[in-house]
TORKOL-4160 file (C-alpha; in steps of 0.2 Angstrom, whole numbers, padded with zeros to 4 digits, m for minus):
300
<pt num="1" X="m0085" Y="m0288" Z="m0110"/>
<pt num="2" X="m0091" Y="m0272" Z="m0102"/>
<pt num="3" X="m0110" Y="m0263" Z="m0110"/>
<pt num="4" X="m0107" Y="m0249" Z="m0120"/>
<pt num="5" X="m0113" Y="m0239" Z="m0105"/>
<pt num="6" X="m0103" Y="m0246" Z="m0092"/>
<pt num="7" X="m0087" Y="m0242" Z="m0105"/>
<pt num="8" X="m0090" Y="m0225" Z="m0108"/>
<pt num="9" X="m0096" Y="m0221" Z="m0090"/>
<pt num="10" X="m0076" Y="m0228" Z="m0085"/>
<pt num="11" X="m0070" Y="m0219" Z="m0101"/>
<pt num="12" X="m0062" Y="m0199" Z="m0100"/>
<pt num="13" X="m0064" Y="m0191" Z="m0117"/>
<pt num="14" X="m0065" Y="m0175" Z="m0114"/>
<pt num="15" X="m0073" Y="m0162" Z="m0100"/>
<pt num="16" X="m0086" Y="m0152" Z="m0110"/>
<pt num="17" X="m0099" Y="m0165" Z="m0108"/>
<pt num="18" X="m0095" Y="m0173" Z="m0089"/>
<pt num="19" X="m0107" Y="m0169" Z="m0077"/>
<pt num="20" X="m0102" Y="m0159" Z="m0061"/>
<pt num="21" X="m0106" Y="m0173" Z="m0053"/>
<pt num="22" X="m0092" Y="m0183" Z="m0060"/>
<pt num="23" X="m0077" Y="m0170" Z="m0058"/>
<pt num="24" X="m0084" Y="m0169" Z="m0041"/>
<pt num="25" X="m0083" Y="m0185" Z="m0039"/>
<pt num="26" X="m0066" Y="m0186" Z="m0046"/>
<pt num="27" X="m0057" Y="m0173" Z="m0035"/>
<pt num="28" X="m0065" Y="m0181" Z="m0020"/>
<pt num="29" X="m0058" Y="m0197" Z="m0023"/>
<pt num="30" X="m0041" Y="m0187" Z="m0028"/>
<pt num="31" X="m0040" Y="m0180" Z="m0013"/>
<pt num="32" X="m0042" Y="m0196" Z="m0004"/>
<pt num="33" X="m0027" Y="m0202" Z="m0012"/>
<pt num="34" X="m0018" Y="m0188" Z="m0008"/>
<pt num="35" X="m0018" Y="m0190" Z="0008"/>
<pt num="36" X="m0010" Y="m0208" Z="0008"/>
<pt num="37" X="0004" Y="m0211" Z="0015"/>
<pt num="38" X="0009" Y="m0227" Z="0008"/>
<pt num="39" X="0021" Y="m0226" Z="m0010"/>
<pt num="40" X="0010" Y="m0241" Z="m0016"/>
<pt num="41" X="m0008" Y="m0245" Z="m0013"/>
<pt num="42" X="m0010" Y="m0263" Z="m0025"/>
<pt num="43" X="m0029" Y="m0259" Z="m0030"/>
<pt num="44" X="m0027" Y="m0262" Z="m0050"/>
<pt num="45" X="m0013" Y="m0277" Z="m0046"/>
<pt num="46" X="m0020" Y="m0286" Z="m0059"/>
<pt num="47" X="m0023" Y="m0272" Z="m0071"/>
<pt num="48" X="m0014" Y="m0272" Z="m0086"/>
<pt num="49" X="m0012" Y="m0253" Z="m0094"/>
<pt num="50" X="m0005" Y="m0246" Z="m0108"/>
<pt num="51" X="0002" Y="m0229" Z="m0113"/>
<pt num="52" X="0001" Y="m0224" Z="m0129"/>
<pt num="53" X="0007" Y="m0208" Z="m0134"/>
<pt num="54" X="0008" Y="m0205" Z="m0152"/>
<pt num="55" X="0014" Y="m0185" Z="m0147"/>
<pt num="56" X="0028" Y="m0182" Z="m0135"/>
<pt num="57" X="0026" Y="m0179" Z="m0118"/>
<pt num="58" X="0036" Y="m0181" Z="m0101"/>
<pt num="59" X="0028" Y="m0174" Z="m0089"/>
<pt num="60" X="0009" Y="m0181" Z="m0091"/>
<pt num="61" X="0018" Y="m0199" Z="m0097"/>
<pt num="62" X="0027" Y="m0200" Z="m0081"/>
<pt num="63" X="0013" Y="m0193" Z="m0072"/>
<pt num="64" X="0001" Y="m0205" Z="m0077"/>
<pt num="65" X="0015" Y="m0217" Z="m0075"/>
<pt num="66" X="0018" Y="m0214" Z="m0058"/>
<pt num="67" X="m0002" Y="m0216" Z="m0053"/>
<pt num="68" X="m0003" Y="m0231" Z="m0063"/>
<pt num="69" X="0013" Y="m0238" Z="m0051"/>
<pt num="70" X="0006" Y="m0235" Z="m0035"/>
<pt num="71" X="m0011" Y="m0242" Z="m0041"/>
<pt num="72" X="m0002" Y="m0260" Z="m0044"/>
<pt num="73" X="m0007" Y="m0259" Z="m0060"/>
<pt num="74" X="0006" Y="m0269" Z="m0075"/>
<pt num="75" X="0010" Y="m0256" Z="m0084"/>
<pt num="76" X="0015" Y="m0255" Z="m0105"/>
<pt num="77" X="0023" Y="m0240" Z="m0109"/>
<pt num="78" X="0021" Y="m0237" Z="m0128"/>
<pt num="79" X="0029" Y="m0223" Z="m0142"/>
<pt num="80" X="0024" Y="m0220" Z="m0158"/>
<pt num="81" X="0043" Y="m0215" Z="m0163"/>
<pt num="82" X="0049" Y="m0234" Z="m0160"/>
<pt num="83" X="0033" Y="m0242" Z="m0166"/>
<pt num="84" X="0024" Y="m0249" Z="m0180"/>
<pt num="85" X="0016" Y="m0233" Z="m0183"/>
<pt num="86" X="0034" Y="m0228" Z="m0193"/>
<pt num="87" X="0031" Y="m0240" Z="m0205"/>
<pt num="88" X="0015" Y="m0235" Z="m0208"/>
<pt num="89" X="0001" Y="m0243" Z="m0197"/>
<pt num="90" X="m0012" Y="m0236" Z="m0191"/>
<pt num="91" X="m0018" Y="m0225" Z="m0175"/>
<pt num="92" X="m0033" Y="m0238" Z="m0172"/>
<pt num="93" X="m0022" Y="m0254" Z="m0177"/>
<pt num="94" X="m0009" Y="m0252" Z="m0164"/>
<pt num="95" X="m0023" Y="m0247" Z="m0151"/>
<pt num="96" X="m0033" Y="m0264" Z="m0158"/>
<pt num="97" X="m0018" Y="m0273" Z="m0155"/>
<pt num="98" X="m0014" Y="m0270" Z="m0136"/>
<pt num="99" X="m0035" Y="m0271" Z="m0135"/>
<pt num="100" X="m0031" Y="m0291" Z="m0143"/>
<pt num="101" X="m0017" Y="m0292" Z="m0131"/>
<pt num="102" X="m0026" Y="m0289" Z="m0117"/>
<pt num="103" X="m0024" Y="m0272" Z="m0109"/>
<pt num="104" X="m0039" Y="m0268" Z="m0098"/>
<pt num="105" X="m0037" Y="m0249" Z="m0100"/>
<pt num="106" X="m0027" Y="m0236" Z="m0110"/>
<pt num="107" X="m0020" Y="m0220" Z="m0107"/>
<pt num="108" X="m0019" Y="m0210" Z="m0125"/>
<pt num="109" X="m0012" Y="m0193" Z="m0134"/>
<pt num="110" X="m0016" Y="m0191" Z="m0151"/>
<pt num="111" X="m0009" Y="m0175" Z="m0160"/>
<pt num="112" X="m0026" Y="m0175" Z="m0172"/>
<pt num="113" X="m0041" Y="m0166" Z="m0164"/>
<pt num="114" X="m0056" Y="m0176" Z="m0167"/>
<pt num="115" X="m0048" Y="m0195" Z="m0167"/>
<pt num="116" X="m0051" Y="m0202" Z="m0147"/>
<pt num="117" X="m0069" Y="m0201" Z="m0152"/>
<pt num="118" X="m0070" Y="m0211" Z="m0163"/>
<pt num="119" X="m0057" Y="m0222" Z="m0158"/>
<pt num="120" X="m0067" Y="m0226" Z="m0142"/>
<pt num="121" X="m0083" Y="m0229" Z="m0150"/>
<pt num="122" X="m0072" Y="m0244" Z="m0160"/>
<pt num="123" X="m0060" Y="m0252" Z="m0145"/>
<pt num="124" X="m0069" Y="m0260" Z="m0131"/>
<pt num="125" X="m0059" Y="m0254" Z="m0117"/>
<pt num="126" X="m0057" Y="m0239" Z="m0107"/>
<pt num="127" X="m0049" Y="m0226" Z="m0115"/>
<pt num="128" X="m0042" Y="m0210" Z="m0105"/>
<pt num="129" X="m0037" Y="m0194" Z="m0114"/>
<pt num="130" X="m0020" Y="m0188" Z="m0111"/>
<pt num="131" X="m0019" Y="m0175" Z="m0122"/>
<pt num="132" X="m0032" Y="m0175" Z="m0139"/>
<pt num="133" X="m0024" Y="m0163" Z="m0152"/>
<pt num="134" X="m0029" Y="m0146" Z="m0149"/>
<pt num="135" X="m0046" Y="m0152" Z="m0144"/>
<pt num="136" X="m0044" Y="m0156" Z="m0124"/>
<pt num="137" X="m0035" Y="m0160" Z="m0108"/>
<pt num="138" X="m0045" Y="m0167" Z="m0096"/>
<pt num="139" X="m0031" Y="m0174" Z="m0083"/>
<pt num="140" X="m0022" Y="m0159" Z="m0085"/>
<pt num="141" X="m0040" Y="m0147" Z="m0082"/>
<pt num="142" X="m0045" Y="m0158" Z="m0065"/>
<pt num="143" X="m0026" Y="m0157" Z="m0055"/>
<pt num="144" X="m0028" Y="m0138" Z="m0060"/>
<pt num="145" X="m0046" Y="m0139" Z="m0052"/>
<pt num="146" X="m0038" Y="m0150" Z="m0039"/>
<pt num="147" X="m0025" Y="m0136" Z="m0035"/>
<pt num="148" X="m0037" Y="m0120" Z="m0035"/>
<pt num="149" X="m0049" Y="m0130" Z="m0024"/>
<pt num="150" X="m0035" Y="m0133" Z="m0010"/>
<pt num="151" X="m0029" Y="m0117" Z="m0010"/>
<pt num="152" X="m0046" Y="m0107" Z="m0010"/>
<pt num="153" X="m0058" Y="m0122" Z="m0002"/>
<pt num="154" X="m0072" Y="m0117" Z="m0018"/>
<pt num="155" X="m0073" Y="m0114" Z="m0036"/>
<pt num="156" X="m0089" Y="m0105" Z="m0036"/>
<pt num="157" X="m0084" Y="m0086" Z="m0039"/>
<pt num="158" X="m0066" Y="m0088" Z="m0043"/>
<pt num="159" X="m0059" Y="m0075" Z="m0057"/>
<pt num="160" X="m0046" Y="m0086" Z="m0068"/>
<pt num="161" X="m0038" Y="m0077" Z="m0080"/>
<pt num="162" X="m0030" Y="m0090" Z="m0094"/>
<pt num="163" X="m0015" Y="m0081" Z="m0103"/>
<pt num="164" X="m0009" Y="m0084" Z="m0119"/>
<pt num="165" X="m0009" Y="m0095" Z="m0134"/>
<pt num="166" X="m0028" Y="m0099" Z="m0132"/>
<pt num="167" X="m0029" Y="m0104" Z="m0149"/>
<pt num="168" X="m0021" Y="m0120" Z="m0149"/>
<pt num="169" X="m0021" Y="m0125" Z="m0131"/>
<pt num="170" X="m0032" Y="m0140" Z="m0127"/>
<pt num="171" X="m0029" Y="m0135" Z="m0108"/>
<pt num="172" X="m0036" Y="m0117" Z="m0109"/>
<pt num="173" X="m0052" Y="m0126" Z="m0118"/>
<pt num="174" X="m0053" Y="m0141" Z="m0104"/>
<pt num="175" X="m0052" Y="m0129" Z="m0088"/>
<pt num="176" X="m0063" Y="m0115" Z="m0098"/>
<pt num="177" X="m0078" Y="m0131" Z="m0098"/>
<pt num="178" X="m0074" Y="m0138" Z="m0082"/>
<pt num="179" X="m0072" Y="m0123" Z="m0070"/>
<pt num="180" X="m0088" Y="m0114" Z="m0079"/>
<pt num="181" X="m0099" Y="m0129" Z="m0072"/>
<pt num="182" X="m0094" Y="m0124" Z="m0053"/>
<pt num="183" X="m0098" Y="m0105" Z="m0056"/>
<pt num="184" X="m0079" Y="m0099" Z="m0060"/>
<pt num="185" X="m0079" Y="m0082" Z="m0070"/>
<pt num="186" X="m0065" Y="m0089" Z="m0084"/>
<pt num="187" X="m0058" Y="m0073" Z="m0095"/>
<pt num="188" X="m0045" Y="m0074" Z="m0108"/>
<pt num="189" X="m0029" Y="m0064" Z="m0114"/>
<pt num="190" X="m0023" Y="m0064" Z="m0129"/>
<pt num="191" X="m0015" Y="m0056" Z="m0144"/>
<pt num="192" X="m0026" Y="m0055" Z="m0158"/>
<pt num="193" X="m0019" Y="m0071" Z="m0170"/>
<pt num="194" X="m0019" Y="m0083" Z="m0154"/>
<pt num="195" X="m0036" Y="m0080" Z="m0150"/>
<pt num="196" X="m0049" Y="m0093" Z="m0152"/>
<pt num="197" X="m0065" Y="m0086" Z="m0159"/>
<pt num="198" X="m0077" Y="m0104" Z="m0156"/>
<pt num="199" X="m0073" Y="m0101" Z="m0137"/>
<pt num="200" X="m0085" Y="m0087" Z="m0129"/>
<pt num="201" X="m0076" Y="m0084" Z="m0114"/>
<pt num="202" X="m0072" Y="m0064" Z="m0116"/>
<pt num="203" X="m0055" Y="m0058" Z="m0119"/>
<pt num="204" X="m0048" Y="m0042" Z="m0106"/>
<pt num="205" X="m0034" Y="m0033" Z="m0106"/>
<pt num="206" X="m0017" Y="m0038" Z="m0096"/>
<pt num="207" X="m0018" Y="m0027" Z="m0085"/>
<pt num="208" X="m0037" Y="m0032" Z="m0082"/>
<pt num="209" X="m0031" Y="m0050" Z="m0081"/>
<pt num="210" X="m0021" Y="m0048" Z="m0068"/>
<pt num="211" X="m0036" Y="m0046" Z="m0057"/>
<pt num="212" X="m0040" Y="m0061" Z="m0053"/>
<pt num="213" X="m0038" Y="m0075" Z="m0042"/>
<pt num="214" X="m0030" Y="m0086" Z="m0052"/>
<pt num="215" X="m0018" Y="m0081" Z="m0067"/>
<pt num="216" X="m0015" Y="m0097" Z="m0079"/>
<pt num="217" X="0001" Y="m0093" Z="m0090"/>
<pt num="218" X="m0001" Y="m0105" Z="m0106"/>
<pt num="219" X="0014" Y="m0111" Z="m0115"/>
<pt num="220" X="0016" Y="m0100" Z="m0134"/>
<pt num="221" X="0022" Y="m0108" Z="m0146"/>
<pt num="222" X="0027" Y="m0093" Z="m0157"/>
<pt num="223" X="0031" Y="m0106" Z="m0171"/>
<pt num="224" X="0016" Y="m0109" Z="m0175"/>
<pt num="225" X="0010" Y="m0092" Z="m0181"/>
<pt num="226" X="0013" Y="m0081" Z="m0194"/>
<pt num="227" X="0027" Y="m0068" Z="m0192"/>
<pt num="228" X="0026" Y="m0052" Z="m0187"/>
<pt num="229" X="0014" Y="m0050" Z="m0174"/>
<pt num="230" X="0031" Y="m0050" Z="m0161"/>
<pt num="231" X="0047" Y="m0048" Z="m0166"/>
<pt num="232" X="0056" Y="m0059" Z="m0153"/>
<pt num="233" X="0051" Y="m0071" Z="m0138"/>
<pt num="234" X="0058" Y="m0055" Z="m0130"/>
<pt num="235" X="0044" Y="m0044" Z="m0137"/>
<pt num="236" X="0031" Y="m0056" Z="m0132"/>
<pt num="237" X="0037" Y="m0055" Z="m0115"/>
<pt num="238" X="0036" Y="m0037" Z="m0113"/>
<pt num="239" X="0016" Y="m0036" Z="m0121"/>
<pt num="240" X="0011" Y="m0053" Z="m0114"/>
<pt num="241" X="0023" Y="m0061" Z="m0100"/>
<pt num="242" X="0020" Y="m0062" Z="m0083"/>
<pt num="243" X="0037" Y="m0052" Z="m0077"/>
<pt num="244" X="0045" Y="m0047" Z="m0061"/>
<pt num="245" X="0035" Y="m0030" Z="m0063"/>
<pt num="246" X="0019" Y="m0037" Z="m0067"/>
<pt num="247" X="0021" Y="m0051" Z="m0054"/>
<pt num="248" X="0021" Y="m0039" Z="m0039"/>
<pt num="249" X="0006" Y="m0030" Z="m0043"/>
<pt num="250" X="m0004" Y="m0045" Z="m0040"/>
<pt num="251" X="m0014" Y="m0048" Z="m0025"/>
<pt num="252" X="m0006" Y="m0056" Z="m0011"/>
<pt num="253" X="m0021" Y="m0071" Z="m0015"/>
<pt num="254" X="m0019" Y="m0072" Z="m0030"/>
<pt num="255" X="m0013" Y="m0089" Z="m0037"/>
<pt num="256" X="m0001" Y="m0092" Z="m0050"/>
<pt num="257" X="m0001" Y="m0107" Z="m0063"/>
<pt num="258" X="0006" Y="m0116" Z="m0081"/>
<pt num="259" X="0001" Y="m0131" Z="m0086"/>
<pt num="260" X="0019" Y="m0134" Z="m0089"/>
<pt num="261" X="0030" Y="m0137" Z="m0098"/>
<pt num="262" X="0036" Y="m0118" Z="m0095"/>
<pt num="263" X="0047" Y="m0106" Z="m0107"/>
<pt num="264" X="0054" Y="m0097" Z="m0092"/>
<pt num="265" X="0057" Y="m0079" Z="m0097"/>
<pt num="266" X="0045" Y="m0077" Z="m0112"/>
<pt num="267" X="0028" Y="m0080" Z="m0104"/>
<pt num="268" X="0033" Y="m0080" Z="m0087"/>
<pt num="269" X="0051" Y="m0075" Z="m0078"/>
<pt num="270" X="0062" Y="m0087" Z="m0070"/>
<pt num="271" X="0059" Y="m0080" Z="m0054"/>
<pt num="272" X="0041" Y="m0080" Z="m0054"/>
<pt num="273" X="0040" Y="m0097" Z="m0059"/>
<pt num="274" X="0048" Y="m0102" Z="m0040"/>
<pt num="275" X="0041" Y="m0088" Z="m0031"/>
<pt num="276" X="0028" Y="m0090" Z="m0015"/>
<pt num="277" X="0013" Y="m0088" Z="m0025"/>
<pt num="278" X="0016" Y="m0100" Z="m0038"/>
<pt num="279" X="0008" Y="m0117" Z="m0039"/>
<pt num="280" X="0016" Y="m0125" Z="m0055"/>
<pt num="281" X="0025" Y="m0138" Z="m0045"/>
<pt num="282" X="0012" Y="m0141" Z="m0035"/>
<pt num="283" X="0000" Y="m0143" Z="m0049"/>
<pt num="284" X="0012" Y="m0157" Z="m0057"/>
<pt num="285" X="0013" Y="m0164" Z="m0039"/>
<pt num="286" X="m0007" Y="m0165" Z="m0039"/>
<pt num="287" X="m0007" Y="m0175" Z="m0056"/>
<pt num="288" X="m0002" Y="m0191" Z="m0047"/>
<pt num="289" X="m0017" Y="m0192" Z="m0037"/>
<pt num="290" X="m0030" Y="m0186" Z="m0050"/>
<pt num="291" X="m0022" Y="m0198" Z="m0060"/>
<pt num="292" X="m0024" Y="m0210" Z="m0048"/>
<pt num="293" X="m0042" Y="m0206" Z="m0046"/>
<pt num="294" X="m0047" Y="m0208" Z="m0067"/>
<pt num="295" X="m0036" Y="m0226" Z="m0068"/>
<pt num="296" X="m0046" Y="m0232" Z="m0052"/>
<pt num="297" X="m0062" Y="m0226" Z="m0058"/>
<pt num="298" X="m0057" Y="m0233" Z="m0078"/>
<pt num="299" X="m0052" Y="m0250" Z="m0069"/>
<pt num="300" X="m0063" Y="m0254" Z="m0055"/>
């Protein structure tokens, strides 16, 4: 049974309190995968992993997935909606359960902030966040490291503007911790009600935010808030999306990314999310190796 230590040191909970050191160490062992050719490299072939995702998701499920597959690793895919946890049990006795099975790591999203912590400090396996409520994103923050590292070769100095629904994105609040430990200037745009006032990052103007080197478009979930602000997905698109117009005004440099997945004409238009200077495919392409690089690091 692994110390204590030694479990939260192959653990990823969260970003805010990983060193530099570690996402350094992170990306540098993703980028070594990356640049595999083989499909299926059977490091973790005797790995046994379980996903649990008690919140939907397709792209990080797959993704994670995918990394797990060309690990080796035996892989357990798990849904809350065709579970036990329908009838009523619990978070922690389902992940106790595939712990007295005998998983050797488990990938995890939770829709309660809050939970994975205490969770982990209970299961005596690795546990990696894949998605913690509104709280954080790690996987998600480190392939968008991963891209801005590749295209500019640094992070130190970058301007990244995060666009959006601040308020309840977990990925705005993973890349605001993780880029601000290499020296990136991260600012924030927002209406007013999706703001999030326990993050210190300062808030600009659009037209200030699109001077930067890197514009993050965050998914809004206009559902979520109280009525009135905007009138329409339309109206929020003209104050706050990332159109045609807008688009062309950046600089030539300037990188364009989502987290995915993307309401194509409300905070970005359909032909920006396939233009030159996008990166949101690429960013889900860079998953699988930054994937690749927390299940080896969880499991090894």
């Amino acid at each position: 049974m692994m110390t204590m230590t030694k479990l939260k040191e192959r653990s990823l909970l969260g970003l805010k309190d990983l060193s530099r050191g570690e996402i350094e160490s992170i990306l540098d062992r993703a980028a070594y995968w990356a640049s595999q050719q083989e499909k299926v490299v059977p490091v973790l072939s005797t790995s046994f992993v379980a996903n649990m995702f008690f919140e939907n998701s397709t792209r990080t499920r797959f993704s994670f997935e995918m990394a797990e597959k060309r690990l080796g690793a035996q892989v357990l895919n798990f849904a809350a909606a065709a579970s036990s946890v329908e009838k009523g049990e619990s978070i922690y006795d389902t992940v106790k359960t595939l712990e007295s099975m005998g998983i050797d790591a488990g990938v995890i999203r939770l829709k309660p902030s809050g939970v994975l912590e205490d969770l982990a400090g209970k299961i005596s396996v690795p546990l990696i966040n894949a998605g913690d409520g509104n709280n954080e994103h790690p996987t998600q923050a480190l392939l968008d490291l991963f891209t801005m590292k590749r295209k500019f070769g640094t992070l130190q100095g970058l301007i990244v503007s995060i666009i959006g629904d601040i308020s309840h994105s977990r990925v705005a609040r993973s890349d605001l911790w993780a880029l601000r430990k290499f020296g990136a200037d991260v600012r924030f745009c927002a209406p007013q009600n999706m703001q999030a006032s326990e993050l210190d990052a300062p808030y600009v103007t659009m037209e200030e935010a699109l001077k930067a080197d890197v514009v993050m478009m965050l998914r809004v979930q206009l559902e979520r808030h109280e009525k009135g602000l905007f009138k329409s997905s339309e109206d929020y698109r003209a104050q706050y999306g990332l159109t045609e117009e807008r688009a062309a005004r950046l600089s030539k440099h300037t990188l364009i990314m989502h987290p995915a997945p993307v309401n194509r004409n409300v905070e970005i238009d359909d032909a920006v999310v396939e233009c030159s200077q996008s990166a949101i495919f690429t960013q889900m392409s860079n998953g699988v190796p930054v994937r690749m690089a927390v299940m080896e690091r969880a499991l090894k």
